[in-house]
N, C-alpha and C positions, 0 to 999 in steps of 0.2 A: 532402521534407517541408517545409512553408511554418513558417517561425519567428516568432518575436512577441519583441519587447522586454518584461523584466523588470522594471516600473519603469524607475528610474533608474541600476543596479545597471551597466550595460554588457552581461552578461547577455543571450544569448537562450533560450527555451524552446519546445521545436516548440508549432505551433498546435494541437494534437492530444494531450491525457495520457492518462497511464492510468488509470483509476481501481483501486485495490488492495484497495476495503475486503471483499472475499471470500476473499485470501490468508491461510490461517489456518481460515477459517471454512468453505465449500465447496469450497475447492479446497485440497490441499495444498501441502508445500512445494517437491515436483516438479514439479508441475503452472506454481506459480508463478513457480519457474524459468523453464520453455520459455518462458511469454509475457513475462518478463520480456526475455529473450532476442532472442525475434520483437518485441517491440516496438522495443529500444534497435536491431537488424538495421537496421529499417525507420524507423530517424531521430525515433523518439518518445523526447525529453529530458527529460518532465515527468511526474513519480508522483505522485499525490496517494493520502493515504493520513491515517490517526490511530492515535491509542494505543487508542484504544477500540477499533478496528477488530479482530474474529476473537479466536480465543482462546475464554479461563472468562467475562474481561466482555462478550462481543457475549450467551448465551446469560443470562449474569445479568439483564442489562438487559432483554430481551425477556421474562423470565418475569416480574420487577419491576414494570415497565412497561408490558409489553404484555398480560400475562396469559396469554403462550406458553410452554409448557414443552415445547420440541421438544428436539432435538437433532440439527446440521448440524455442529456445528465438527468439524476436523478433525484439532484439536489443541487441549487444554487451556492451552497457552502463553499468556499473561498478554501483551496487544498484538502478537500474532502476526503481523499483516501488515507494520509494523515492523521486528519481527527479522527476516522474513525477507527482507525489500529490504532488511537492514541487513545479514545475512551474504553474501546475493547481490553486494550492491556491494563489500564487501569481498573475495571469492573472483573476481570480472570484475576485478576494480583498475578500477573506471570513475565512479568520485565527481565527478569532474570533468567527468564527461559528462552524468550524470544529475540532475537540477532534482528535490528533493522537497519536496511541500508537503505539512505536516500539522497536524495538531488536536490540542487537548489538552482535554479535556473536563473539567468541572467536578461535584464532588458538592453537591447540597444536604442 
């Protein structure tokens, strides 16, 4: 896997992340797991992910905002895709392996 400089940080992060904002939301925290797993395998260092992402507020937002009132999550947890790359990294011991980037989203 091809790596890219961090800024100025010393920091590399593979050329290639994950995006995570489904964990929580279509996928569970199983599921999350393995790819989490195939991904760091296969030399990918970099999550991107938010607070908003999965969970009670991905469907709030969409019915809110979007005037959808589905139902996809796959867990009512409050920024799901968060906890769970934040219990995952916790239970791998690999914080130091893995680059996360995230959002914090604003209310008006």
């Amino acid at each position: 896997m091809q790596t890219r400089p961090l800024g100025r940080t010393g920091r590399r992060i593979s050329a290639i992340g994950l995006g995570c904002a489904t964990f929580g939301r279509e996928i569970d925290e199983e599921a999350s797991r393995r790819i989490m797993d195939h991904a760091v395998e296969r030399g990918v260092t970099f999550f991107d992910t938010a607070e908003g992402y999965g969970g009670g507020q991905a469907r709030a937002y969409r019915k809110t905002y979007l005037e959808v009132d589905d139902v996809r999550e796959k867990t009512g947890e409050m920024s799901s895709s968060e906890c769970i790359i934040g219990r995952w990294l916790r239970d791998r011991g690999c914080l130091d392996r893995v680059t996360i980037c995230t959002k914090v989203s604003t209310c008006n």
